[in-house]
C-alpha positions, 0 to 999 in steps of 0.5 A: 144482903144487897142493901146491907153491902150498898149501905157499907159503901155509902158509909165507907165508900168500898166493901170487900167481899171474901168468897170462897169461890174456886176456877175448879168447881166448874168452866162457868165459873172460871169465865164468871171470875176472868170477867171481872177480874182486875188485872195485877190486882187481888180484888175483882169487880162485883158483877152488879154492887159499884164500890164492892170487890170480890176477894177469893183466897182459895179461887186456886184450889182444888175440890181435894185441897179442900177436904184436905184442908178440913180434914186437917184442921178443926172447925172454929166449933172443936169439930174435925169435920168427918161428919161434913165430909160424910154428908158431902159424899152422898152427892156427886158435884157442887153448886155454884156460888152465883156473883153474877145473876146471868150464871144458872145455879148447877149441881146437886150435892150442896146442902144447907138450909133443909128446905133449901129449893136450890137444887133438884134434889137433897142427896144429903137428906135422902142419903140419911133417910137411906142409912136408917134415920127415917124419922127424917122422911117427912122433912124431905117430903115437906121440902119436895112438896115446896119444890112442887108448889114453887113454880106452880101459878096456883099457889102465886100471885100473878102480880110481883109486890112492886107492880100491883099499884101499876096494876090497879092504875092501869085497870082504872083507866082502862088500859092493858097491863103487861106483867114484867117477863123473863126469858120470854116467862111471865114472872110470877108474884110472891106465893098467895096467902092462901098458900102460906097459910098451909105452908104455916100448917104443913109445917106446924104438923111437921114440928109435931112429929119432931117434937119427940127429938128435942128438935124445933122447926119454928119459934114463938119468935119466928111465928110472930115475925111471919103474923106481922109481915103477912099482916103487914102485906094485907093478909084477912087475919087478926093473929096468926091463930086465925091460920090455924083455926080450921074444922076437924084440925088439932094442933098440939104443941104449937110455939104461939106468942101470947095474943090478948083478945080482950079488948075485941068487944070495945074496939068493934063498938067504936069501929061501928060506930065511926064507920071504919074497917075493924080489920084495917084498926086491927093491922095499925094497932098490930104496928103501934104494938110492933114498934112500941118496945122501940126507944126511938119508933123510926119508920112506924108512919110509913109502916102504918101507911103502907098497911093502909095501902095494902088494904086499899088495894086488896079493897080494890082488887076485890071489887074489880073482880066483883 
């Protein structure tokens, strides 16, 4: 969102930003607009994005002169919103908006995304299960198990993305690395893959189980992104199946692209026979395949070099801790 915002005022120079934030939702929040308020003037300033303005319509309303609004006037969709104001009610207070990164996110009755972390717990979600729609039951579980997982070091690298270089350097040359902190924490890096492999999996099994009420978690689509990025990122598989291929595991019903495996006994001969990583071919040949439906292949050497950089470091890394 950020690069996108920053891409428009180098092309246009200034962006406007509409918000529905409102003074009500909450005394931080009022603080958070006055700061950055223009005075005799509509826009505000953004926090941290120079060129973009806040523009926020209804910062006067009350939380009722919304549902009031909704109430009245049917969504863009036909909808007349009964039912959002039925799932807002489980809840008990909002959630800001955060335009400035100081601002803490508070509430507990927004809803959105059903694995959202955001907040301590998904009333809305837990709201329905209550009603009746138990089916529901092992999507809260899954997104309660997230929760747990986020913030635990065992499931997370401890180096962010940025700082592994400046972590292989230091260690090369023998100094003492100092991981970035916030509020006196050490940041934590991205979840390991380890981690995502049985987030993958949890959630494979989870799709399974919805499967009944025409309901899809993840597509063939969404799969093939997560296989490319994780492979991107220097993950030990060749396609996403290599997740999934575990002793006792069955999983039916899994949304998977078509993967061709039948050029593996060719490509493993060369390999041998000039030295090089099967595994790292592998990857750039997964680039090559990425980009090839392109008419024009804009960035492919410097996607096929930071995959060549990701098995360099993780090369690296393990022989460091061999």
């Amino acid at each position: 969102m950020t690069r996108y915002i920053l891409e428009q005022v180098k092309e246009n120079g200034e962006v406007v930003i509409l918000l529905g934030i409102r003074k009500s939702e909450s005394e931080v929040r009022v603080q958070t607009m006055d700061k950055y308020e223009i005075k005799d003037f509509k826009l505000r300033k953004h926090a941290t994005l120079p060129g973009a303005y806040i523009y926020a319509p209804i910062e006067d309303w009350e939380e009722s002169d919304v549902w009031e609004y909704l109430l009245k006037v049917p969504s863009p969709w036909g909808e007349n919103n009964k039912d959002l104001a039925r799932f807002y009610r489980k809840g008990d207070s909002e959630i800001q908006f955060i335009i400035d990164e100081t601002s803490p996110p508070s509430g507990s009755s927004r809803f959105g995304c059903w694995v959202c972390t955001v907040v301590e717990r998904d009333r809305a979600l837990e709201g329905s299960i209550e009603e009746g729609e138990t089916w529901l039951k092992p999507l809260s579980e899954f997104r309660n198990w997230l929760k747990e997982i986020r913030d635990n070091p065992d499931y997370r690298e401890d180096t962010r993305k940025n700082e592994k270089k400046k972590k292989i350097r230091a260690e090369i040359l023998g100094r003492e690395f100092k991981p970035s902190e916030h509020r006196g924490h050490k940041v934590l890096g991205p979840f390991t893959f380890e981690a995502r492999h049985e987030i993958f999996r949890r959630l494979i099994k989870l799709q399974e189980k919805v499967a009944n009420r025409g309901i899809t978690l993840i597509s063939p689509e969404e799969i093939k992104a997560i296989e490319t990025i994780w492979i991107y990122e220097g993950d030990n598989i060749a396609s996403i199946v290599d997740v999934l291929r575990l002793p006792g595991e069955n999983y039916v019903n899994v949304p998977l692209s078509n993967n061709d495996d039948s050029h593996s006994g060719k490509l493993k001969e060369i390999c041998d026979k000039h030295e090089i990583p099967m595994q790292l071919i592998e990857r750039l040949l997964i680039v090559e395949k990425d980009l090839s439906s392109l008419s024009r292949r804009t960035g492919i050497y410097g996607r096929l070099e930071k995959v060549i950089e990701e098995y360099v470091i993780k090369e690296i890394k393990s022989k460091n801790e061999k």
